[in-house]
N, C-alpha and C positions, 0 to 999 in steps of 0.2 A: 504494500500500500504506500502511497506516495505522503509525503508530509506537506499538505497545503494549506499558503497563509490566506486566508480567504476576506482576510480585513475587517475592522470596525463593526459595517452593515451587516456580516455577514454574520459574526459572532452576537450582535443584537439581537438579530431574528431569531436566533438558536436562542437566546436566553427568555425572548417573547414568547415560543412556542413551549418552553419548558413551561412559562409564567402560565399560559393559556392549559397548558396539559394538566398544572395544578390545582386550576380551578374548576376542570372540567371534574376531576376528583373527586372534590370538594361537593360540588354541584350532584356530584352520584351519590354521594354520603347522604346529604340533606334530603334525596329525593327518596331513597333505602327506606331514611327514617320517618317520613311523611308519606309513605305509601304503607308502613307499619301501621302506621297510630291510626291512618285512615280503616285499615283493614279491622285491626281491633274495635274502631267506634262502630263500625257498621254489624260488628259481630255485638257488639253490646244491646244496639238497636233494634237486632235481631231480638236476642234473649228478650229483651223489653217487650217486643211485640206480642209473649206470650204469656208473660207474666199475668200475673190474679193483683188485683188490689189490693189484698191481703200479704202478700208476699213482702218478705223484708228486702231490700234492695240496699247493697253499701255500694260504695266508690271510694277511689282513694284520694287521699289530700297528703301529698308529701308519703310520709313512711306508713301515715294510719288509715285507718277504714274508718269512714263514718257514713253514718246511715242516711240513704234519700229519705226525706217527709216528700220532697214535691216531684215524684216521676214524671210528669208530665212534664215540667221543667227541667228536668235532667233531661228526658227526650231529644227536648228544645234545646237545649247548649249541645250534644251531643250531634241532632244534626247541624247544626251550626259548624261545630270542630270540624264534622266531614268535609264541608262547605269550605271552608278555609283551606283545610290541608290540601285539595281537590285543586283550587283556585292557584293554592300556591305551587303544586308538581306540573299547571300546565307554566306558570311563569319558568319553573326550574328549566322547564324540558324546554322551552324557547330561547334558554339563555344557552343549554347544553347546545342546542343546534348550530346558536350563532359563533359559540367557541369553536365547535368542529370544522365548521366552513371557514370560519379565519384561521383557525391553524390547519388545513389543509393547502390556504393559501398561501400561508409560510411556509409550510412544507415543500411545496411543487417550486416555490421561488426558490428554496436553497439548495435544492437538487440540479435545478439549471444552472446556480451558479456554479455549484461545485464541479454537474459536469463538465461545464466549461472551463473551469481549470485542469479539472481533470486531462483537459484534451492539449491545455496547452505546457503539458509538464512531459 
């Protein structure tokens, strides 16, 4: 393999597309975890939907359980949650897109420079 100095722009763009690969990451992290909590609330939603009147219903708050008085409001926040996390994986997924497509076009930029030194080494 040849040792090429490929200059400034060219070492930027490598450090951009590192910068963009890490956010795209990131971006998978945040979507993992919001596509969890989404899954779980609608599994809760579920349970809810069969439940008796009678029935004792907890949730948790930090480390502890405590009991619903208002199901019908816990419903209510719950689809909400859905609603939010829902809202926010389609923003995630439109940011993951637009990362891909710019570092694809960093990509394809430093391939041609390179092979072009390449050619002329």
């Amino acid at each position: 393999m040849v040792d090429l100095d490929l200059g400034p722009y060219v070492q930027d763009q490598i450090k951009q597309a590192d910068t963009i690969q890490k956010q795209i990451e990131s971006l998978l992290s945040q979507q993992y975890q919001y596509e969890l909590k989404s899954r779980e609330d609608r599994k809760t939603l579920e349970y809810l939907k069969d439940a008796k009147p009678d029935d004792e219903i907890y949730r948790t708050v930090g480390s502890i359980l405590v009991r619903v008085r208002d199901v019908e409001g816990f419903k209510k926040e719950l689809e909400e949650d859905v609603e939010i996390s829902e809202m926010r994986l389609k923003t995630i997924k439109e940011q993951i897109s637009q990362l891909d497509s710019k570092l694809k076009t960093i990509t394809e930029e430093i391939n041609k420079i390179y092979k072009k030194a390449e050619q002329k080494s």
